[in-house]
Backbone bond lengths (Angstrom), bond angles and torsions (degrees), N, CA, C in turn:
res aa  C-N    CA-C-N  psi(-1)  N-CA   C-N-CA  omega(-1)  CA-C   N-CA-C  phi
1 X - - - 1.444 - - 1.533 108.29 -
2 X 1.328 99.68 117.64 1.954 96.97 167.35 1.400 120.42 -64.51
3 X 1.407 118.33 157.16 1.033 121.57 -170.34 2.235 100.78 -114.51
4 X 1.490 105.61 119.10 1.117 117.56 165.34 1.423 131.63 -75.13
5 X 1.310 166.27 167.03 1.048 145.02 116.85 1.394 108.75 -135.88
6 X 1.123 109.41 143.49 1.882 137.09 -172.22 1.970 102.40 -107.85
7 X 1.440 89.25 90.89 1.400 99.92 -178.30 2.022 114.57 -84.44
8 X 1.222 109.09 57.93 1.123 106.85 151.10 1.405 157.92 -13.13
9 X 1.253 128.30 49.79 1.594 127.16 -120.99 1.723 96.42 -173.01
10 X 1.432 113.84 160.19 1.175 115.76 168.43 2.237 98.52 -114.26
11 X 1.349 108.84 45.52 1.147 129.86 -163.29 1.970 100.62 -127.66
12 X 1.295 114.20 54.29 1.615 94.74 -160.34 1.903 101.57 -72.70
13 X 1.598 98.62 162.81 1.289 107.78 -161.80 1.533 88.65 -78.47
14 X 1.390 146.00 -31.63 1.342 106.87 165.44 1.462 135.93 -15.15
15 X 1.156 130.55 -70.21 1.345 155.46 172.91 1.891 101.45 -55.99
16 X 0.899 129.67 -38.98 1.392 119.57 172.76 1.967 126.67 -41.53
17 X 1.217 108.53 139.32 1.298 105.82 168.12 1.840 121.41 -54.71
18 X 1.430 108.79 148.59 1.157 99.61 -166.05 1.929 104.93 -65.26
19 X 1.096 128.12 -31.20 1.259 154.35 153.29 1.727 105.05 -19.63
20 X 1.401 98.37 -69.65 1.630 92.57 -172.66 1.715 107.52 -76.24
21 X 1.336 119.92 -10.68 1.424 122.58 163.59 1.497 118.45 -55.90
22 X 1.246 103.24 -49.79 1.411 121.77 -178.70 1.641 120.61 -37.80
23 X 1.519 110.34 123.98 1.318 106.51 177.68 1.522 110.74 104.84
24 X 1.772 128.19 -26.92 1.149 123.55 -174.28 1.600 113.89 -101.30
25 X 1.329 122.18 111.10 1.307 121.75 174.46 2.081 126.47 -23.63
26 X 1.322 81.35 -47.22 1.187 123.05 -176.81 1.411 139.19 -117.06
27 X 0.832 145.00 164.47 1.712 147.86 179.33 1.173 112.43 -154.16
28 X 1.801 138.88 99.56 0.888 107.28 144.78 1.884 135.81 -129.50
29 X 1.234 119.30 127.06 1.030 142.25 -154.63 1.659 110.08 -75.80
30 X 1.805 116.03 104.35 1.243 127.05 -176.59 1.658 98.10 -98.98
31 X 1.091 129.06 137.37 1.642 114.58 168.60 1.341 86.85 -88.83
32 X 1.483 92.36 167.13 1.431 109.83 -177.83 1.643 119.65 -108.61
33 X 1.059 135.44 103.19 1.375 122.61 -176.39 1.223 133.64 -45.61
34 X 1.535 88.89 165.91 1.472 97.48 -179.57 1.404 122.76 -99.97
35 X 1.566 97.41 136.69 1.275 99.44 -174.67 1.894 109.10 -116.78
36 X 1.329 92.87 144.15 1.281 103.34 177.33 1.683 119.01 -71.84
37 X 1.381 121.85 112.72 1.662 130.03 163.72 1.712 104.86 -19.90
38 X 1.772 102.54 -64.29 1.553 108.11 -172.98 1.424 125.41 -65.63
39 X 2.043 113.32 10.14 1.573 80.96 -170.72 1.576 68.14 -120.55
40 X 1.824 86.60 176.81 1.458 115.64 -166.35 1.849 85.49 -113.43
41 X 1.627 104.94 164.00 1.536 122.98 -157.93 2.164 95.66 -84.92
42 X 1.116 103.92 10.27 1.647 114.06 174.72 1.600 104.26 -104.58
43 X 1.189 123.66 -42.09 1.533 140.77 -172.43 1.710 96.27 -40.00
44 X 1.124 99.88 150.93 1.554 119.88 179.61 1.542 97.73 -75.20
45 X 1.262 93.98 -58.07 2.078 85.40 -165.85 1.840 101.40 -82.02
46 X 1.206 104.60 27.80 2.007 94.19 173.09 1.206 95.03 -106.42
47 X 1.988 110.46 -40.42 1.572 110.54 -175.03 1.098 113.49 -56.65
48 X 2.082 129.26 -49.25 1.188 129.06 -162.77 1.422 88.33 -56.12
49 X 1.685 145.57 -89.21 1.140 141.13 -177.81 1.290 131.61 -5.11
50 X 1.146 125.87 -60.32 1.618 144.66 141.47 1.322 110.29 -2.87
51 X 1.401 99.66 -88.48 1.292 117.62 -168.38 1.760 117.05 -89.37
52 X 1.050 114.53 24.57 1.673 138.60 149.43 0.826 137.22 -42.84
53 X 2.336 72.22 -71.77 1.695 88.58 -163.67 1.683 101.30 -98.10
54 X 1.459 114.97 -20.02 1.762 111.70 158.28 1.351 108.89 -43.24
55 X 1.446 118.95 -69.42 1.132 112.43 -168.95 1.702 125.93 -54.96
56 X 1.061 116.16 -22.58 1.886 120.11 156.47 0.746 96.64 -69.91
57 X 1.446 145.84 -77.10 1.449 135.29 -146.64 1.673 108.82 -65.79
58 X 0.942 123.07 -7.99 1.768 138.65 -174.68 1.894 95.50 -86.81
59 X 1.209 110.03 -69.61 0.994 122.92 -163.64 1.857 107.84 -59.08
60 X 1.320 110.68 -45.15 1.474 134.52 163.96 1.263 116.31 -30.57
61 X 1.153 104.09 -57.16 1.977 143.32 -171.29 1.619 91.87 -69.66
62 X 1.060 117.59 -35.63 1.923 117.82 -157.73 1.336 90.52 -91.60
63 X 1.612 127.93 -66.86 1.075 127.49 -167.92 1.382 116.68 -52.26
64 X 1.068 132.81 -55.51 1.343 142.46 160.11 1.665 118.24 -37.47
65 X 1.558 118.08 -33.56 1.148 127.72 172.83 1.711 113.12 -78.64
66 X 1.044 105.12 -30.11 1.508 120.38 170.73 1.305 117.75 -56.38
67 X 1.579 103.46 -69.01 1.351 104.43 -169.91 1.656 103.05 -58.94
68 X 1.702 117.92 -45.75 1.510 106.30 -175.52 1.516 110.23 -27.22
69 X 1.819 117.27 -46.34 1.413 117.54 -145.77 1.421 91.19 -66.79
70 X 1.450 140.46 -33.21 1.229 143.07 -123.52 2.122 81.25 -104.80
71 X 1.267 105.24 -55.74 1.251 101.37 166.25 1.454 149.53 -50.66
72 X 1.356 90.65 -33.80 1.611 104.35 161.81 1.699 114.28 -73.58
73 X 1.039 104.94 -65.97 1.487 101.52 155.18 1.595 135.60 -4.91
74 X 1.571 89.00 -66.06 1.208 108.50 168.55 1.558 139.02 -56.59
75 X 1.622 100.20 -14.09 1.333 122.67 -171.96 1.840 105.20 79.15
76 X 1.674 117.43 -4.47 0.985 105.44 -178.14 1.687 132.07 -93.55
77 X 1.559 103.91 45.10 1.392 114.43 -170.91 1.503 133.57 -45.52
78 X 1.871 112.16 -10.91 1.352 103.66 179.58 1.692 102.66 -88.61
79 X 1.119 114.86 -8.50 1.413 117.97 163.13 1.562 118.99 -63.26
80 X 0.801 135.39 -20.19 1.607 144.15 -153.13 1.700 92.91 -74.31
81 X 0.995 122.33 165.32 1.100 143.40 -175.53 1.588 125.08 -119.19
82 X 1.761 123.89 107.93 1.854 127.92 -179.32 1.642 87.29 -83.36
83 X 1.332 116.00 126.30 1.987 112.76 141.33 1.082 108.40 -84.42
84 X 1.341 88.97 129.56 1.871 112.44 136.90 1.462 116.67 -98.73
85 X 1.029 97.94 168.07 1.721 118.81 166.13 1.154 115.97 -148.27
86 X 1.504 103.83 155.37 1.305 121.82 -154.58 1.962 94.65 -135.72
87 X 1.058 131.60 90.23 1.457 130.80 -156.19 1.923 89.93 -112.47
88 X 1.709 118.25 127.25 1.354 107.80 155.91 1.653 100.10 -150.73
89 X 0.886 125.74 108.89 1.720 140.54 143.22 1.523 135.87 -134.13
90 X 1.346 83.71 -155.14 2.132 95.59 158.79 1.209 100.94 -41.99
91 X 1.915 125.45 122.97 1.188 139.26 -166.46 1.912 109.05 -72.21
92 X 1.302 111.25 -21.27 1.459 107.64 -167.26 1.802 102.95 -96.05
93 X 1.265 115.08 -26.26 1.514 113.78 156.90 1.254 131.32 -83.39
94 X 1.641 114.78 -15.81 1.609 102.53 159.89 1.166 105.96 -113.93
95 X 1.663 127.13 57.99 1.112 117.01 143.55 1.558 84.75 -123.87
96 X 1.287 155.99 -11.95 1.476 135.95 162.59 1.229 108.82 -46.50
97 X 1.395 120.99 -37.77 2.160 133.40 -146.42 1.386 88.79 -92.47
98 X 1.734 126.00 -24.71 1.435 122.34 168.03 1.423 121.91 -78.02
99 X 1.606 101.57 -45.06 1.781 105.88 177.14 1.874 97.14 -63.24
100 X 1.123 122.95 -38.93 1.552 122.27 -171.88 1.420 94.17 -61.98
101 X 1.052 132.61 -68.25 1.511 118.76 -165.83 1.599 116.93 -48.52
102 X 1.741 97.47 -48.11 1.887 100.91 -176.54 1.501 106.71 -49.95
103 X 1.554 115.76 -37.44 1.014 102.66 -175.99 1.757 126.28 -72.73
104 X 1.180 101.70 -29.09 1.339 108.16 -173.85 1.655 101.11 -69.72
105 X 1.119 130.05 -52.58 1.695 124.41 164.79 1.000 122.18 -35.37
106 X 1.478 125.08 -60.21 1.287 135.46 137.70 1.605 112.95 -3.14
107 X 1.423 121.69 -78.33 1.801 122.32 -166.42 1.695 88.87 -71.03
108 X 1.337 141.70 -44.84 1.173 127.25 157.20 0.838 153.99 -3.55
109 X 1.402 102.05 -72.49 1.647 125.49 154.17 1.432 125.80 -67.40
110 X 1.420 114.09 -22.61 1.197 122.04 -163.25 1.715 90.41 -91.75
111 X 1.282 138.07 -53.86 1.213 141.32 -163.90 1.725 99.52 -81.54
112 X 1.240 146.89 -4.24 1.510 124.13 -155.16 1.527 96.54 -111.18
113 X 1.380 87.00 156.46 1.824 95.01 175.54 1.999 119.19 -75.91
114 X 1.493 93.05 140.87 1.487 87.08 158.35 1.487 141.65 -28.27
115 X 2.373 110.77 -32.85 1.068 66.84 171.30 1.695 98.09 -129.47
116 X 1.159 123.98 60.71 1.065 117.98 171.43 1.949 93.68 -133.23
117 X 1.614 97.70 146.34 1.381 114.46 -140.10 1.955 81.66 -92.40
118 X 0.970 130.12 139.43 1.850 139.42 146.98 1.236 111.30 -63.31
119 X 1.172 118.05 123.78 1.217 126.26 169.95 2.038 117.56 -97.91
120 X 1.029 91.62 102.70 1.783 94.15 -175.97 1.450 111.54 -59.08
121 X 1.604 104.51 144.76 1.537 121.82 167.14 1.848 92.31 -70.11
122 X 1.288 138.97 134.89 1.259 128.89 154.86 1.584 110.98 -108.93
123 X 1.347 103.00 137.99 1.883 108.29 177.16 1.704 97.22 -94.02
124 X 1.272 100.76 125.66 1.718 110.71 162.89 1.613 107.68 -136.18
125 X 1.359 89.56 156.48 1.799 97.19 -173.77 1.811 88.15 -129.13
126 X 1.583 103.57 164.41 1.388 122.27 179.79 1.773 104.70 -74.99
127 X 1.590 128.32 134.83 1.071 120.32 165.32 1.458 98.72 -94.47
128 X 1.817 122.02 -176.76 1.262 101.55 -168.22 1.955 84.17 -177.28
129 X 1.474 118.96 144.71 1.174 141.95 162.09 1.838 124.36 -65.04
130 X 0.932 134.49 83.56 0.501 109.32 165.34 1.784 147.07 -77.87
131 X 1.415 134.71 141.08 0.948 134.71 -129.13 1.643 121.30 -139.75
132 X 1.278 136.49 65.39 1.267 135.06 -115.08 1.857 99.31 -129.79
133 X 1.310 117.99 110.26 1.491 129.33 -178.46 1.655 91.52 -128.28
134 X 1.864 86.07 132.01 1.741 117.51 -178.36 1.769 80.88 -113.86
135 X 1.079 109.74 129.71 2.037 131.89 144.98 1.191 104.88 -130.71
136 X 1.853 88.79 127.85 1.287 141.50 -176.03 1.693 100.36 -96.90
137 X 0.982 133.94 35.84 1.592 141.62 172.14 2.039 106.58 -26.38
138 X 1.500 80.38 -77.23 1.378 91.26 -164.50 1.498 117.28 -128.65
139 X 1.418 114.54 51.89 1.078 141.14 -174.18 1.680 109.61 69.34
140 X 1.360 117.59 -7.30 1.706 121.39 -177.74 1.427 93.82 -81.02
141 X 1.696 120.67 171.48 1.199 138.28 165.95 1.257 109.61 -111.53
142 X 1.714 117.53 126.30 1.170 130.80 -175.75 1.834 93.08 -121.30
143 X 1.169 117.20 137.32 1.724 129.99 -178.46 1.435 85.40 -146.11
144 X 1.952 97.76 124.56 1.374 110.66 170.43 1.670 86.51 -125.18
145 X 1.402 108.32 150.36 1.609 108.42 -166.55 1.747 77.99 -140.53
146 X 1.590 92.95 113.42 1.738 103.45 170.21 1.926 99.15 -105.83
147 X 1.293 98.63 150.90 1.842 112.31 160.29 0.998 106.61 -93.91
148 X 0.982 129.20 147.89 2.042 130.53 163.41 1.684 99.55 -116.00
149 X 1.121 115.56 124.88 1.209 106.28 169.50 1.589 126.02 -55.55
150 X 1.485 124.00 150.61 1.790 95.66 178.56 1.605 93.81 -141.57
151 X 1.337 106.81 -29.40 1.955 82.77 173.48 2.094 91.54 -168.65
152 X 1.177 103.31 -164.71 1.352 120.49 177.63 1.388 117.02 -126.18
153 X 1.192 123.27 139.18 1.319 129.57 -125.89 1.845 99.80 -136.38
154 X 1.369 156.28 104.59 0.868 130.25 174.43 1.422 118.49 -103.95
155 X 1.614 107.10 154.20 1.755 115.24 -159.68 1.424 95.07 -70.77
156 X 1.749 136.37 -74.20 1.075 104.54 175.93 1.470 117.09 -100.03
């Protein structure tokens, strides 16, 4: 089974270490919107946002679920495709894109037969080193604070 992941993030995997690439069949890279400080989670322009970026990530989720069917079908099941996600922004929209996924595993599990197996969406985030050098040059303090990537981490 290949391994997918839907990096959600205003972090695109261009810029990633070759390291934290490692391991994913695939990459694909949603930016994450922007959300405004001033609106409240009732506001017209927080909902359009909201329900945006659900609605890609829904549609994302389907297509990918599709083609599996077409693959299984096919008899070609080591082709099939596991998601992950990789979700980081504004805290009150990526925890909807988290409750949205539980739930969708959730109707998953809840609808599939005994004997055909569910395949879970899994949420993982990057763990990371942190790495911290002070220069004292010219009597000023300079602190450069690097991350190192070190592995992938899943929520449950």
């Amino acid at each position: 089974m290949k391994k997918i992941l839907m990096n959600i993030s205003n972090h695109p995997s261009s810029k990633w270490s070759t390291e934290q690439k490692e391991g994913w069949n695939e990459i694909i890279d949603i930016p994450f919107p922007e959300v405004a400080p001033e609106w409240d989670i009732i506001d017209k322009e927080y909902l359009k946002v909201k329900n945006e970026i659900l609605c890609r990530l829904e549609e994302t989720i389907k297509k990918i679920k599709e083609e599996n069917e077409e693959l299984k079908s096919a008899g070609m099941e080591e082709e099939m495709k596991q998601i992950f996600v990789f979700v980081a922004g504004e805290w009150t929209i990526t925890y909807r894109i988290i409750e949205f996924i539980n739930l969708t595993n959730e109707i998953e599990f809840k609808n599939s037969r005994e004997d055909e197996p569910v395949i879970p969406i899994v949420i993982v985030f990057p763990t990371s080193k942190r790495v911290v050098e002070e220069k004292v040059p010219d009597g000023t303090v300079k602190k450069d604070v690097i991350f190192k990537f070190v592995r992938w981490r899943t929520l449950f």
